[in-house]
C-alpha positions in Angstrom: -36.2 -153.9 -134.3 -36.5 -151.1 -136.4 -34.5 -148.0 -137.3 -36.0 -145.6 -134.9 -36.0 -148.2 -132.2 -32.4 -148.5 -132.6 -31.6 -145.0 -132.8 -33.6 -144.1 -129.6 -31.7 -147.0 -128.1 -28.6 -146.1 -128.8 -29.2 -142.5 -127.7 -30.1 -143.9 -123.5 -27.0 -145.8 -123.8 -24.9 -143.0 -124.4 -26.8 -140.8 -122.2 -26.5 -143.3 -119.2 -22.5 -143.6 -120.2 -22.1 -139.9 -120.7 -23.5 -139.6 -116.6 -21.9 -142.3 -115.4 -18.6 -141.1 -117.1 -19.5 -137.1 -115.9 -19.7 -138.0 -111.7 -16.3 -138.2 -110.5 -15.6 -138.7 -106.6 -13.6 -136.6 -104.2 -12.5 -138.1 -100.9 -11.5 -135.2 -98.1 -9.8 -136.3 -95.2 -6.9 -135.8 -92.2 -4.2 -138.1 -92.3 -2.4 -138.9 -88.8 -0.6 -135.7 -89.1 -3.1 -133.3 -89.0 -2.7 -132.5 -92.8 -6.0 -132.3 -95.2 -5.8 -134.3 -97.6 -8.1 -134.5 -101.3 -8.0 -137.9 -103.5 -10.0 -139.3 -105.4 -9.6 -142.7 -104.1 -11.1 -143.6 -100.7 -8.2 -142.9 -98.0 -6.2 -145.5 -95.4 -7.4 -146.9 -92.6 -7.3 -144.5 -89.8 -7.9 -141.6 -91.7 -10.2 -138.8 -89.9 -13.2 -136.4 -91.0 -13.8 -138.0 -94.0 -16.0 -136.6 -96.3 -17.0 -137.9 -99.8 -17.9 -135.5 -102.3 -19.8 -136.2 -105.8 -19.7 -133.8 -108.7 -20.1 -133.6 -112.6 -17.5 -133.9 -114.9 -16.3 -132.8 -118.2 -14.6 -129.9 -119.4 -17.2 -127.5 -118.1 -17.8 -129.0 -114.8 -15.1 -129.0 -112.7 -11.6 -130.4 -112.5 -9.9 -133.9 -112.4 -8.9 -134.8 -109.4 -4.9 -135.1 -111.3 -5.4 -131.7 -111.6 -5.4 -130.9 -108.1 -2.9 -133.5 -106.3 -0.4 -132.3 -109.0 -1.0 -128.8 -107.8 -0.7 -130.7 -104.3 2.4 -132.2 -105.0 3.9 -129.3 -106.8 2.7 -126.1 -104.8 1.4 -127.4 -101.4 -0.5 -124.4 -99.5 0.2 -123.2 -95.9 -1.7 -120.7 -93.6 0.4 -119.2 -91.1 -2.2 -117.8 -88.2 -2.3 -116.9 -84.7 -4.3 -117.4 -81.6 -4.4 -113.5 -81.4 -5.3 -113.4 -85.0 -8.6 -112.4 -85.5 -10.5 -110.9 -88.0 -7.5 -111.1 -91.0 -6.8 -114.9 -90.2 -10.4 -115.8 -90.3 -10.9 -114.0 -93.6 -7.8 -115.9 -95.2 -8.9 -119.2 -94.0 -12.3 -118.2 -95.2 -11.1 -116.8 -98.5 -9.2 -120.9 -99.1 -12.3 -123.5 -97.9 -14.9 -121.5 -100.3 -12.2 -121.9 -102.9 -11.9 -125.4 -102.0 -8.0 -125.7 -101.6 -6.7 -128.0 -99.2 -4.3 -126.2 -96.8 -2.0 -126.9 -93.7 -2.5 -124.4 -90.5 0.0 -123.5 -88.8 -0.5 -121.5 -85.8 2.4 -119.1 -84.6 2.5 -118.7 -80.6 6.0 -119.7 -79.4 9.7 -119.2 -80.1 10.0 -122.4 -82.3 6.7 -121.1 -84.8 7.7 -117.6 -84.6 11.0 -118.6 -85.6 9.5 -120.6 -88.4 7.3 -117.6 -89.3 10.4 -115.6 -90.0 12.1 -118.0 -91.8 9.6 -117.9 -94.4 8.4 -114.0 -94.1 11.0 -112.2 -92.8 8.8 -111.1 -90.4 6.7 -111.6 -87.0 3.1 -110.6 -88.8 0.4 -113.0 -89.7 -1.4 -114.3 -91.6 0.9 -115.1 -94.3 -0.1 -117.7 -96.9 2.9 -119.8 -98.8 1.9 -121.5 -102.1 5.0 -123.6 -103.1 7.7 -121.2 -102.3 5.7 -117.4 -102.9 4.8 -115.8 -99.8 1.9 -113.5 -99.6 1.5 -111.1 -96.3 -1.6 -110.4 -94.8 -4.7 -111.2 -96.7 -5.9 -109.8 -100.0 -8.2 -111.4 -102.0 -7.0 -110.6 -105.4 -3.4 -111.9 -104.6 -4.3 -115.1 -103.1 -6.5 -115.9 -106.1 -3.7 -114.9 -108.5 -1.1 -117.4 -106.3 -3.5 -120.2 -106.7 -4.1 -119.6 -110.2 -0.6 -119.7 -111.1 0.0 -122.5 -109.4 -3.0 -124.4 -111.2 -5.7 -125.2 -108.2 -9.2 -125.2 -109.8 -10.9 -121.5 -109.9 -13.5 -121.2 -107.2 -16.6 -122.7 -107.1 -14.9 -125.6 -109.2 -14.2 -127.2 -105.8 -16.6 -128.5 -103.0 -16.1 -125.5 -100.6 -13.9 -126.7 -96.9 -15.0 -126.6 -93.5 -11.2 -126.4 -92.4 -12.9 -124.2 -89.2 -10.7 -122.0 -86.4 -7.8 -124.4 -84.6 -8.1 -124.8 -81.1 -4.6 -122.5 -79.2 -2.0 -124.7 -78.7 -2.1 -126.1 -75.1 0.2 -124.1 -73.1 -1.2 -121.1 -74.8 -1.5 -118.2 -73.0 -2.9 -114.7 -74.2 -0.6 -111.8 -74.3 -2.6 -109.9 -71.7 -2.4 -112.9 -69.1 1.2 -113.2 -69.4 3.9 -112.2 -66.9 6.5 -111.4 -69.5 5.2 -109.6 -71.8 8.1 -109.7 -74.2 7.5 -113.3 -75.2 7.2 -113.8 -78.6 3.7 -113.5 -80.1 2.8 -112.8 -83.8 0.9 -110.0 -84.6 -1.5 -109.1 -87.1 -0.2 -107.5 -90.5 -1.3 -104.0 -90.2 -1.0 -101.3 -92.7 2.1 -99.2 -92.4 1.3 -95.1 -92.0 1.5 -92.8 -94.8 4.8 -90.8 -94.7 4.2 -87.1 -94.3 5.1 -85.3 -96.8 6.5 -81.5 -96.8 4.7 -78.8 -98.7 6.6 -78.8 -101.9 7.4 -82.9 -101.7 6.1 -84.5 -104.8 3.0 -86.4 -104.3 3.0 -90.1 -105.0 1.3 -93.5 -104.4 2.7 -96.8 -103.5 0.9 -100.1 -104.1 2.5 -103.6 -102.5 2.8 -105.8 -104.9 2.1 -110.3 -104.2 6.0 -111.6 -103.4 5.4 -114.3 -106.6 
């Protein structure tokens, strides 16, 4: 066999290892707890909505799969919504499956979720999104990205996107205008607080909220 023959050979084989090498599997699925789960070996027995998911590797490509169940492990991601949460919850939950991060819902309606809720925000208002142990009210794009960066998930479109789609309200559920008692507890969408009126020789000024880190 001659030189070139060799050469050309030797450039297939490394071409069909260098592919072979480059695809790298991701298994999404729900463990018995209703958590999402990302691995990328296949999941136990009883595992639900699985999905397998094939993409190229390499520096360029995308991230290990390491990667992301250290950032898992490390800084595990919660959505706080609510049935009566809207437009602001569905744009958070939207703004985490086109990223591709796996997240746990959970939906405040009650005095035991509520109660939860304010443990972790100090407040009543939703959504709020926890990445390890920073808190971010209401949804902004630019300071969810920057939580999940520091925390080390994959930038987006490194990630298949989710399909993590709008929970079902809690049976026993009922909506705030069907309710007897009004003065149940009920979380309530984050809405901006009013401009404070200012005198006409107050100083002007601007306030920006910064992401709790």
């Amino acid at each position: 066999m001659s030189f070139a023959r060799h050469a050309v050979l030797f450039i297939v084989l490394a071409a069909a290892l260098g592919a072979a090498q480059a695809q790298q599997k991701l298994y999404r699925w729900v463990d018995e707890q209703g958590n999402v789960n990302v691995t990328d070996t296949p999941p136990p027995l009883g595992a639900k909505k699985v999905e397998q998911k094939t993409y190229g590797g390499g520096a360029s490509a995308g991230p290990s799969p390491f990667e992301l169940r250290e950032a898992q492990q490390n800084f595990p991601v919660t959505l706080y919504t609510a049935p009566s949460c809207k437009a602001p919850c569905t744009q958070a939950r939207a703004a985490l499956n086109k990223r591709g991060v796996p997240f746990s819902e959970v939906q405040v309606w009650n005095e035991e979720t509520n109660a939860q809720l304010k443990a972790v925000s100090q407040s009543n208002e939703v959504p709020v999104l926890t990445v390890g142990r920073s808190v971010q009210k209401g949804f902004e794009q630019g300071a969810y990205d920057s939580l999940l960066d520091s925390a080390g998930y994959p930038r987006a479109g490194l990630l298949p996107e989710g399909k993590q789609a709008t929970p079902a309200p809690p049976k026993g559920y009922v909506p705030p205008e069907q309710r007897a008692d009004p003065s149940r507890p009920s979380a309530e969408p984050v809405a901006p607080e009013p401009a404070p009126k200012l005198g006409p020789y107050a100083p002007r000024f601007s306030s920006t909220t910064e992401p709790t880190k």
